[in-house]
N, C-alpha and C positions, 0 to 999 in steps of 0.2 A: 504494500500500500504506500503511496507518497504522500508525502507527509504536504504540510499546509504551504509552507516554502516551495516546493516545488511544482504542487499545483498551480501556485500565484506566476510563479515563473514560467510555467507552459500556457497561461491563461494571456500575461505579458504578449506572450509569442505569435499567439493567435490571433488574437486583435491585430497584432502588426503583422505578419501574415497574411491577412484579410483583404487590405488595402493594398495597392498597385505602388503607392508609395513604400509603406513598410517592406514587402515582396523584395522592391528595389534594392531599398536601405539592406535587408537581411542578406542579399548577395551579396553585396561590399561588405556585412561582417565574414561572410563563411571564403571569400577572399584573402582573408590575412592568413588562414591554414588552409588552404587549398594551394594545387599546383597552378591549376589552370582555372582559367574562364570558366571553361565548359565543368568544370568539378564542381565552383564555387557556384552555376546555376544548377546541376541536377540536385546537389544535399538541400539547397535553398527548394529545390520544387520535387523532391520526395519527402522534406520535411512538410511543405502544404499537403501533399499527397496523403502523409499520416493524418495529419487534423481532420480534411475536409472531404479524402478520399475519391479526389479525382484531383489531377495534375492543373497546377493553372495554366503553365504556359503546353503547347504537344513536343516543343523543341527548344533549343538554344537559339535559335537563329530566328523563330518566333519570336523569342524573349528578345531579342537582341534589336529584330526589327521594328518591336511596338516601340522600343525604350529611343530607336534614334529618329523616330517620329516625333515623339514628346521632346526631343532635348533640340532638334529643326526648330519645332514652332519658337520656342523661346529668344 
């Protein structure tokens, strides 16, 4: 059983998870121990995979392509 702490912390995760923002934010953290790009988005999108049980993004290159859409407009 997990305890209260860790509940709050997977509860944290998920919230931020949730959103396109956070998703984003959460691959630049799992970026500082990953090798690559593509590492640092599948743990970032099997981690949503666990929560919500279905992938958000279907690829890297998906994920890649929404993200240089939104960072054009800007």
């Amino acid at each position: 059983m997990k305890s209260h702490s860790e509940l709050e912390t997977e509860n944290q995760l998920i919230k931020k998870l949730a959103t396109n923002v956070g998703f984003y934010n959460y691959f630049f953290e799992m970026l500082k121990t990953s090798k690559t790009n593509l590492e640092a988005f599948n743990r970032a999108n099997d981690q949503y995979f666990e929560f919500f049980g279905e992938y958000k993004y279907s690829c890297y290159r998906s994920f890649s392509n929404v993200n240089n859409r939104k960072n054009n407009k800007k």
